[in-house]
C-alpha positions in Angstrom: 2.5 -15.1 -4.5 1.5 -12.1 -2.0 2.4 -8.7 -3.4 2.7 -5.4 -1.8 2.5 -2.2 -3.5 3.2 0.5 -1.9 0.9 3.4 -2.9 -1.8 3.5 -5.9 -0.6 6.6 -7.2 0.5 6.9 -10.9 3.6 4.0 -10.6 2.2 1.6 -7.8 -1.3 1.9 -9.1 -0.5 1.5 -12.8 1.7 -1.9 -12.0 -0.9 -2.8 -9.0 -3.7 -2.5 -11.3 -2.5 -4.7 -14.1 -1.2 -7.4 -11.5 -4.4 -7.3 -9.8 -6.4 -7.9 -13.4 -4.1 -10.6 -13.9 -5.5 -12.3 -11.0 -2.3 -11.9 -8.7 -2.9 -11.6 -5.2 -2.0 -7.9 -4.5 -2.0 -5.7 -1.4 -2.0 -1.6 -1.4 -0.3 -0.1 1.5 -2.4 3.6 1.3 -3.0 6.3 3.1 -6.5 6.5 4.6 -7.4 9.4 2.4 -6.4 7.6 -1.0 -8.3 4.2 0.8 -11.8 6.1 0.8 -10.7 7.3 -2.9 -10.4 3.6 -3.9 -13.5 2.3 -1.9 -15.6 4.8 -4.0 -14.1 5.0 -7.2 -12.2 2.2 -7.7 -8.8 2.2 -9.4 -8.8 3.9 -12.7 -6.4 3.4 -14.7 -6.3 5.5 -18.1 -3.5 3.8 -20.6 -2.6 3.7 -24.2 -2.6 0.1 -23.5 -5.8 0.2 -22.4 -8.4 1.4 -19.7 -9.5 -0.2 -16.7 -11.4 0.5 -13.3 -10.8 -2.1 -10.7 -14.1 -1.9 -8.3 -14.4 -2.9 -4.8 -10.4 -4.0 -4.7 -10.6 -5.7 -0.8 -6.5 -5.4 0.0 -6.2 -1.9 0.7 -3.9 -2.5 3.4 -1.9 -5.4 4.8 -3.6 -8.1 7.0 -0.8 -10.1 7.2 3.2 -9.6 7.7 4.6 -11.8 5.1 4.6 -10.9 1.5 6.8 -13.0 -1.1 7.3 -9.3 -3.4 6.8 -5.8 -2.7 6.8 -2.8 -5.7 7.8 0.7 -4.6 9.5 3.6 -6.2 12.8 4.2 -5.0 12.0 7.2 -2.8 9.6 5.6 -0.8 12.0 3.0 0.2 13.3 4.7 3.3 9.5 5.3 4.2 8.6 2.0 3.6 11.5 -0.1 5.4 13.1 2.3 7.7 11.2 2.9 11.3 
């Protein structure tokens, strides 16, 4: 199943990140400034549950059109879906 966060901040990149080390196939949908920040850091995640820095995560923005789940918070939605 293809999944499309929208932003890595704290929410999408918490529930991103722990999709993504499940092995799920997850996009980001980022700015270009918070791209950069991923391509040379990674995707940190600090967590009672556990750390974890995702390197080199290659979906950092959507190649294709059709995606079977999408995760956003509720005030991105008019970003997201409205033109």
């Amino acid at each position: 199943m293809q999944i499309l966060v929208v932003g890595a901040g704290a929410v999408g990149g918490y529930f991103g990140g722990r999709l993504a080390e499940a092995n799920r196939d997850v996009t980001f949908l980022v700015r270009a400034r918070r791209a950069e920040e991923i391509k040379e850091k990674g995707l940190q995640i600090v967590s009672p549950h556990g750390d974890l820095t995702l390197l080199r995560h290659s979906s950092l923005s959507p190649q294709s059109g059709i995606f079977r789940f999408g995760l956003l918070k509720n005030r991105d939605v008019r970003v997201a879906v409205l033109p």
